[in-house]
OpenMM code with the backbone's topology and positions (N, CA, C; nanometers):
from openmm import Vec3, app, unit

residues = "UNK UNK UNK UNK UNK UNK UNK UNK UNK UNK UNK UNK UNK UNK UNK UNK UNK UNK UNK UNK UNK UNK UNK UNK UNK UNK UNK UNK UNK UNK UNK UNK UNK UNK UNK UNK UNK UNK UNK UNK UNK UNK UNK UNK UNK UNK UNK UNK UNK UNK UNK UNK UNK UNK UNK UNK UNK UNK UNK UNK UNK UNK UNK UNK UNK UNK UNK UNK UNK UNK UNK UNK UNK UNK UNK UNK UNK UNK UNK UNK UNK UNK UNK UNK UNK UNK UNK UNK".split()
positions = [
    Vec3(-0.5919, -1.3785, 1.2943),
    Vec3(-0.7103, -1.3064, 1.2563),
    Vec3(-0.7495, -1.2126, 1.3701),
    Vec3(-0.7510, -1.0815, 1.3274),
    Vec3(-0.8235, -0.9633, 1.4398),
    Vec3(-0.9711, -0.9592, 1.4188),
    Vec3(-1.0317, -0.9562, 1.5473),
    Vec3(-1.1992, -0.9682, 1.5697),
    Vec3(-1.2216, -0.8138, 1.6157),
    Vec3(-1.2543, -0.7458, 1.5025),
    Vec3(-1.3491, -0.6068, 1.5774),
    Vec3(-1.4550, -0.5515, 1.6133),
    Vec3(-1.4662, -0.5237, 1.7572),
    Vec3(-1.6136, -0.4724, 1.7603),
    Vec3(-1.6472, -0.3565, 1.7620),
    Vec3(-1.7730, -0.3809, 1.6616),
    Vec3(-1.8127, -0.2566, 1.6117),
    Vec3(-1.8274, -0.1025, 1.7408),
    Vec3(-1.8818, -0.1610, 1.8758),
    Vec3(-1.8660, -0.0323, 1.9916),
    Vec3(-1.6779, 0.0263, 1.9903),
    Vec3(-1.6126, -0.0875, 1.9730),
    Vec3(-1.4998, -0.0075, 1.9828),
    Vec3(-1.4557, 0.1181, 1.8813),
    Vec3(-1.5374, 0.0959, 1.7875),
    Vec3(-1.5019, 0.1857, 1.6124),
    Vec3(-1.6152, 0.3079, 1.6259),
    Vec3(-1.5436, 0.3985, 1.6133),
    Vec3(-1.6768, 0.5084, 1.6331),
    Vec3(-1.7326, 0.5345, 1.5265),
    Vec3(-1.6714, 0.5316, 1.3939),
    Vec3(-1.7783, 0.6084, 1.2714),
    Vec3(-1.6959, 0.5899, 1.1621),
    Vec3(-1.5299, 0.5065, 1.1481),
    Vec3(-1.5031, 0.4712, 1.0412),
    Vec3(-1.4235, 0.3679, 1.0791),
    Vec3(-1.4072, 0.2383, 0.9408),
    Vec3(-1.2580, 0.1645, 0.9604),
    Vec3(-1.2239, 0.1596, 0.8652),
    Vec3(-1.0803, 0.1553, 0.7870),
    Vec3(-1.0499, 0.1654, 0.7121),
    Vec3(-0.9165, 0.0246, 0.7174),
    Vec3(-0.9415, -0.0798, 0.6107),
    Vec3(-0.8888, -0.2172, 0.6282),
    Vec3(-0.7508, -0.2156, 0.5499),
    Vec3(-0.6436, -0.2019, 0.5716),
    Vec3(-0.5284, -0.2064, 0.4342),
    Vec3(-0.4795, -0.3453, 0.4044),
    Vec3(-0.5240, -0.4019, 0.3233),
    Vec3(-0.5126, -0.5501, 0.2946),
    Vec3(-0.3155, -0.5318, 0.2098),
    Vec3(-0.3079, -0.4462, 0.1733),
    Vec3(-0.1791, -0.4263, 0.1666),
    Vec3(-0.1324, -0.2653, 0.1029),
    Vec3(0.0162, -0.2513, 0.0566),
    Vec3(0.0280, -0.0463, 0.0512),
    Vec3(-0.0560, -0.0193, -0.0125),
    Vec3(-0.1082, -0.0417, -0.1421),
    Vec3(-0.2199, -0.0283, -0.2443),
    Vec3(-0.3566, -0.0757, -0.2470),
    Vec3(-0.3521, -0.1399, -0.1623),
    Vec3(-0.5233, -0.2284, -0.1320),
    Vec3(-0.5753, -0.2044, 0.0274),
    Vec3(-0.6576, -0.1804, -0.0298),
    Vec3(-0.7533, -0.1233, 0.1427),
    Vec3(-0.9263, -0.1544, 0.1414),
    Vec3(-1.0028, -0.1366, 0.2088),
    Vec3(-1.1262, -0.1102, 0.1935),
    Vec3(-1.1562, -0.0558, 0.3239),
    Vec3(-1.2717, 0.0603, 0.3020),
    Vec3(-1.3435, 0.1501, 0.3810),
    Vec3(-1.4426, 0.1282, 0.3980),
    Vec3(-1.5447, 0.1576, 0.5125),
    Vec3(-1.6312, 0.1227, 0.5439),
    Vec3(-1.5994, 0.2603, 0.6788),
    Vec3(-1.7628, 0.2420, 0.6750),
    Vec3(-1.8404, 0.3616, 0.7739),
    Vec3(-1.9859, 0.3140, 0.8342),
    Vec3(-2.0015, 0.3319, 0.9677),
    Vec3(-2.1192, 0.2586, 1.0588),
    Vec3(-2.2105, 0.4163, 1.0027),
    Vec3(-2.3290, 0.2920, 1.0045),
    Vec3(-2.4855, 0.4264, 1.0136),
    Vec3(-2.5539, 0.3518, 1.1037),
    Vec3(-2.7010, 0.4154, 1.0776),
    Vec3(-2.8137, 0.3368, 1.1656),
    Vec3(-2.8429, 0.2163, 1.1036),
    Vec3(-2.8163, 0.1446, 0.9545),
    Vec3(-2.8270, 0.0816, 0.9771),
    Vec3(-2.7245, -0.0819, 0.9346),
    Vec3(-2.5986, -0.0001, 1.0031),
    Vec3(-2.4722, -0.0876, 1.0206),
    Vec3(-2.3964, -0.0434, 0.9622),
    Vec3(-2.2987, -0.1423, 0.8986),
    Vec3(-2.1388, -0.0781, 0.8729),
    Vec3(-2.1723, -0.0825, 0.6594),
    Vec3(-2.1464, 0.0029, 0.6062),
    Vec3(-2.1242, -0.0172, 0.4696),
    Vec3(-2.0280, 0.0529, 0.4348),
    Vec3(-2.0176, -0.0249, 0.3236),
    Vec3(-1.8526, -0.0279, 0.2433),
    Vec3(-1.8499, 0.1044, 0.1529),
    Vec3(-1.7631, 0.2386, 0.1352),
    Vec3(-1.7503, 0.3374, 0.0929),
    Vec3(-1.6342, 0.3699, -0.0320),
    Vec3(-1.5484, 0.2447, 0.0207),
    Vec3(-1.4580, 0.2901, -0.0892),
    Vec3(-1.3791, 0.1543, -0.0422),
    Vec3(-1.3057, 0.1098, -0.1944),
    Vec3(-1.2221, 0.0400, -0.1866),
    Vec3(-1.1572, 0.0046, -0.2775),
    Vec3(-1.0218, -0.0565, -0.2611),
    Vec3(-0.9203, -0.0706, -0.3853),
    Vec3(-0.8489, -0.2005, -0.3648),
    Vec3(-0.8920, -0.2986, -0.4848),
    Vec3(-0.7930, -0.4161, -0.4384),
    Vec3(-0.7712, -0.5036, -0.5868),
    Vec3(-0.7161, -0.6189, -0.6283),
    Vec3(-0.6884, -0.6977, -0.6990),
    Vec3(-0.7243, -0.7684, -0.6845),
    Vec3(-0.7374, -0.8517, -0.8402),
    Vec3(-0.7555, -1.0439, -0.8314),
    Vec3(-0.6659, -1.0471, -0.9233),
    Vec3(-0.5260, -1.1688, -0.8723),
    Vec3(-0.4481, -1.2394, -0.9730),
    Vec3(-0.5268, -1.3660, -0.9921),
    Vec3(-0.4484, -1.3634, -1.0911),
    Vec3(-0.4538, -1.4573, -1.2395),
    Vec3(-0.3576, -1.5798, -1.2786),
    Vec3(-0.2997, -1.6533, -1.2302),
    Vec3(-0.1907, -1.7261, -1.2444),
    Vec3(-0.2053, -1.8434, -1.3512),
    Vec3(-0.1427, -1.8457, -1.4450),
    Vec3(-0.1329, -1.9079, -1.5677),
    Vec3(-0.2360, -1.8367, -1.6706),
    Vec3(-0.3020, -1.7067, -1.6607),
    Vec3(-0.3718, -1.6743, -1.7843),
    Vec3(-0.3059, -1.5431, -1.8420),
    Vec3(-0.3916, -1.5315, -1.9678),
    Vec3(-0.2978, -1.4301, -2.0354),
    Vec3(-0.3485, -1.2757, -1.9954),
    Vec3(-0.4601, -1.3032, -1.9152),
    Vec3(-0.4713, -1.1525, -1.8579),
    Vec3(-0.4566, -1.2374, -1.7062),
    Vec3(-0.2887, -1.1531, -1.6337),
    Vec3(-0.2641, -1.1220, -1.5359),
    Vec3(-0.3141, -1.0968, -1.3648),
    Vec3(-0.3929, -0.9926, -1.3983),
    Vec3(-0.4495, -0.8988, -1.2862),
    Vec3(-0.5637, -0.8346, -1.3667),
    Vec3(-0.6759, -0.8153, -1.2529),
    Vec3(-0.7980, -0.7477, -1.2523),
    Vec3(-0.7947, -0.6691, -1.1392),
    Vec3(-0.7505, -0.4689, -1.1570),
    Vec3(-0.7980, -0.3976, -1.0149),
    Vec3(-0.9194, -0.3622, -1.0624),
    Vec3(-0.9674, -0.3741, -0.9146),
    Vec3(-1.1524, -0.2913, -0.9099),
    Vec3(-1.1167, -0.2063, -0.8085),
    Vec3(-1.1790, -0.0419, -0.8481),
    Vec3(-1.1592, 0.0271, -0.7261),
    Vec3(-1.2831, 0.0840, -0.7312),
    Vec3(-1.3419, 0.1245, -0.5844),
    Vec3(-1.4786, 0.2238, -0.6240),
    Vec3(-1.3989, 0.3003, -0.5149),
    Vec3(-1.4102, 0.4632, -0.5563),
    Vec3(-1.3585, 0.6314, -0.4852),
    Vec3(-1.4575, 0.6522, -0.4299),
    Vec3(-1.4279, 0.7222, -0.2997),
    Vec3(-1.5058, 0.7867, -0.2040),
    Vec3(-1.5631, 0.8615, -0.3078),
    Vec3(-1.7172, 0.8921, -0.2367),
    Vec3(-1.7502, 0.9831, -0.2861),
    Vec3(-1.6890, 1.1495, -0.2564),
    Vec3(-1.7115, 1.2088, -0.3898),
    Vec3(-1.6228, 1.3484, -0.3972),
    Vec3(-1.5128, 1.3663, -0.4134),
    Vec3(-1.4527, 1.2576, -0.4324),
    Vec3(-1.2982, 1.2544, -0.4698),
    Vec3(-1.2416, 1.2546, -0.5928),
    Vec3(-1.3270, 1.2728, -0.6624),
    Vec3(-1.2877, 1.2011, -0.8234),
    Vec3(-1.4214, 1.3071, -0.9172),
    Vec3(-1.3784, 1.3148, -1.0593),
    Vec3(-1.4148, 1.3701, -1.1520),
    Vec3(-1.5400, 1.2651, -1.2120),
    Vec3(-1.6469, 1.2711, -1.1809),
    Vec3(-1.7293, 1.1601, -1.2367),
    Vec3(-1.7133, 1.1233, -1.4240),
    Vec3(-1.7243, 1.2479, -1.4840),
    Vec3(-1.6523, 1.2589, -1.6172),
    Vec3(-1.5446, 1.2031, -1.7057),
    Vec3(-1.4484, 1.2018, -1.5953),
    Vec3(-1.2918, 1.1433, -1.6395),
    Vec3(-1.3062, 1.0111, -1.5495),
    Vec3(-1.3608, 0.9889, -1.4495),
    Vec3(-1.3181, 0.8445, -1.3965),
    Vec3(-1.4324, 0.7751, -1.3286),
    Vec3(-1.4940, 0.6999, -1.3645),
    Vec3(-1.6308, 0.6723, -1.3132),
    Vec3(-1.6083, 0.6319, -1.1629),
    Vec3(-1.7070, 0.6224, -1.0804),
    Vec3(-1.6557, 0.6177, -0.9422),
    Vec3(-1.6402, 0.4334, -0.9014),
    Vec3(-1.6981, 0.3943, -0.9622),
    Vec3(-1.6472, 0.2635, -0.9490),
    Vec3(-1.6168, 0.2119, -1.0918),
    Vec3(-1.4972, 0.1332, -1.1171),
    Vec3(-1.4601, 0.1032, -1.2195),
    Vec3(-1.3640, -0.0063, -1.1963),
    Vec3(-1.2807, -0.0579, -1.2888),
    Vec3(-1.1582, -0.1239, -1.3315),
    Vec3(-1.0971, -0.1237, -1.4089),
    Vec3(-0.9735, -0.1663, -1.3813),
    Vec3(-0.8385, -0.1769, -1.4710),
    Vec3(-0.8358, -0.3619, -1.5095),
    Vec3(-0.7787, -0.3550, -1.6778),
    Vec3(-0.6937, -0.4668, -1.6767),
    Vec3(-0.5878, -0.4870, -1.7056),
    Vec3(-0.4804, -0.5865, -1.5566),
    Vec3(-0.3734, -0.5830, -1.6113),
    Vec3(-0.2972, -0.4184, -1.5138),
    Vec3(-0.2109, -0.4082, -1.6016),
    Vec3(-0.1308, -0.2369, -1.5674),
    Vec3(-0.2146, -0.1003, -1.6110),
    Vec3(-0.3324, -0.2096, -1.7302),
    Vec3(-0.4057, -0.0745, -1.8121),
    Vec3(-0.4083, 0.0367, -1.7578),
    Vec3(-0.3752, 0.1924, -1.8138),
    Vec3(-0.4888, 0.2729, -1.7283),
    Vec3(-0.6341, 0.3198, -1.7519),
    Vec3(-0.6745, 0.2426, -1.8424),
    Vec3(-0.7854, 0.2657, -1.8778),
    Vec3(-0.8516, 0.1989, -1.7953),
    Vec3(-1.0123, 0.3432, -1.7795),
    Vec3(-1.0716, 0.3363, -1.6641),
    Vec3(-1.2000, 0.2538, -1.7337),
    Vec3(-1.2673, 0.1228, -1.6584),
    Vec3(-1.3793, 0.0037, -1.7461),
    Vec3(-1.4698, 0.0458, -1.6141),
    Vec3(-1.6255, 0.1424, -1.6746),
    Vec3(-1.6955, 0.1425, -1.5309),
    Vec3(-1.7778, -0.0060, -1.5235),
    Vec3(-1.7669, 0.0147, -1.3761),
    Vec3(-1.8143, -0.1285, -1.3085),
    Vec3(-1.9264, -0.0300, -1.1843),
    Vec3(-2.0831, -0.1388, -1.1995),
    Vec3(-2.1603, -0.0890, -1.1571),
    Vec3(-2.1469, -0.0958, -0.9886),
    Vec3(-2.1943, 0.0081, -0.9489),
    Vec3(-2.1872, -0.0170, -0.7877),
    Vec3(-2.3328, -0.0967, -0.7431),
    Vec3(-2.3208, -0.1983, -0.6736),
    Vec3(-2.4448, -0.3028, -0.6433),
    Vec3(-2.4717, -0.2911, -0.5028),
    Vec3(-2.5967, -0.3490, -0.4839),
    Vec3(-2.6372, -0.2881, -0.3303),
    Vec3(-2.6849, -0.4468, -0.2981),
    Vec3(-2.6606, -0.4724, -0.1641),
    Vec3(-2.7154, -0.6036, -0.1535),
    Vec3(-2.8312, -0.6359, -0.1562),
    Vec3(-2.9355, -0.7335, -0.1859),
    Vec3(-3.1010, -0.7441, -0.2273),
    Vec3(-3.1461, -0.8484, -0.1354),
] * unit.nanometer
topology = app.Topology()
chain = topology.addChain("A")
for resn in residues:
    res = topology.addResidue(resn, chain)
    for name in ("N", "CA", "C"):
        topology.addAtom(name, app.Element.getBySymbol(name[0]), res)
């Protein structure tokens, strides 16, 4: 396990949990929040497979054609929006 501190990171980190899965994150005033990220949950013994959730940087994406946070099930490419939540 790598321990990072936040003085060492100037203004972004970007985590690659593997080639296709990552999560982003960016420090403000008031700490580090999460900007974008792309990853999976398997499924082992059910008949749906895999669940990706990705939420896109902002500005990267067509809000129209692909909601900015959403999911796939499975290989689907159909885009299922999924709400972006803020912690309370």
């Amino acid at each position: 396990m790598t321990t990072l501190n936040p003085h060492d990171i100037r203004q972004n980190l970007i985590l690659e949990l593997s080639r296709h899965e990552y999560i982003g994150a960016k420090v403000g005033q008031r700490g580090w929040s999460i900007q974008r990220f792309r990853f999976g949950l398997r499924f082992a013994g059910r008949s749906i497979k895999m669940i990706r959730i990705h939420l896109n940087g902002a500005g990267s994406h067509d809000p129209l054609k692909v909601p900015r946070c959403h999911f796939h099930i499975g290989a689907s490419g159909a885009h299922i929006p999924f709400p972006i939540m803020v912690p309370g």
